[in-house]
C-alpha positions, 0 to 999 in steps of 0.5 A: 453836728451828728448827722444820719446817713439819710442826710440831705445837702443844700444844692446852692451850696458847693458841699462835699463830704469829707471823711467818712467815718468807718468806725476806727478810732477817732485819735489816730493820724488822719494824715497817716491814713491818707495819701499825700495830698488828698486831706488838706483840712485848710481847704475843706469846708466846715458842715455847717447847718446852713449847708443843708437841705431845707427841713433838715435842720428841724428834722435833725434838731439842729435849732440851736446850732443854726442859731449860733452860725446866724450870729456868726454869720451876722458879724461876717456879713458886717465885718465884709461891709466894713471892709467893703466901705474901707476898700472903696473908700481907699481905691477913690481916694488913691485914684483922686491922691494918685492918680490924678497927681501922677507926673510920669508912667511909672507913677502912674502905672504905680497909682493904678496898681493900688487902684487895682488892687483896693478895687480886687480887695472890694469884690472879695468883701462884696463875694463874702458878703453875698456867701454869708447873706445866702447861708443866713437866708438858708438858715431862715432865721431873724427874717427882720435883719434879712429884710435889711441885707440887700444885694451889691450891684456894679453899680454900688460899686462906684463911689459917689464924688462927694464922698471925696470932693468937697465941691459936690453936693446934693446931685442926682448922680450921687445918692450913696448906696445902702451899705453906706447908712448901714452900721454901728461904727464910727471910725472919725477919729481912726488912723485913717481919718487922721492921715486924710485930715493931714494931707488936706484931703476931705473925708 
């Protein structure tokens, strides 16, 4: 993007200006003209529309660029809630499969680091999720596919028994969340479906 020095940033965003350009010639070794260790490009953050101030992107004609990141931001937001399902998915099963199963500590401590772990992979899609939901609301664009997008409490972060116990149905208790009814992908004959059909596990 090519943007003037009057420039104004979104406070919700935690954005910093890289480098500013002093005029030299963009081809030399940036590595060469800063100290070690103060430009690490891995860690800094790409200017994106969503990270400016609102009335910016109209005011410097950024239409088309903030168009192009919603998209972008749609398949974040549904590759984080793919991850999402799949990491819950996983921690009840591992604690059902595992956990309950465990014959001594040290399987048990064992069962209970994978839960653990699917559980720490589930708040990091659910923290994606939030991020690229909050840049699409900055962006104001598609407000019908942002009325679709609701927020991730604690209490969605638990899974319902039916989703693996057979012998529950129709409970109060177990009206799935939101992002479970939301999406286009079937995965009923994926590798992992396949592995809980071979282990005698419902699905």
């Amino acid at each position: 993007m090519k943007l003037d020095d009057e420039t104004q940033w979104s406070t919700e965003v935690g954005k910093r200006r890289e480098i500013d350009y002093d005029g030299e010639d963009p081809s030399d070794d940036v590595l060469a003209r800063y100290p070690d260790g103060w430009f690490t490009p891995e860690r800094e953050s790409i200017t994106l529309p969503s990270a400016l101030s609102p009335g910016e992107i109209d005011r410097q004609s950024l239409q088309q660029i903030a168009m192009i990141e919603a998209e972008l931001r749609k398949g974040q937001v549904t590759d984080a809630l793919e991850g999402l399902r799949l990491a819950l998915g996983e921690k009840s099963l591992c604690f059902r499969g595992e956990v309950r199963n465990a014959n001594s500590q040290r399987t048990t401590n064992r069962a209970w680091d994978r839960v653990h772990k699917f559980d720490a992979d589930a708040r990091q899609c659910r923290s994606t999720y939030r991020y690229a939901r909050s840049a699409l609301r900055r962006l104001q664009i598609d407000p019908e596919y942002l009325a679709t997008l609701c927020d991730i409490t604690e209490d969605d972060m638990k899974v319902a028994g039916d989703l693996t116990d057979e012998g529950r149905f129709n409970q109060r208790s177990d009206t799935l969340p939101w992002f479970w009814r939301i999406g286009q992908g079937d995965d009923s004959n994926g590798p992992r479906m396949q592995e809980c059909k071979s282990d005698d596990l419902p699905c």
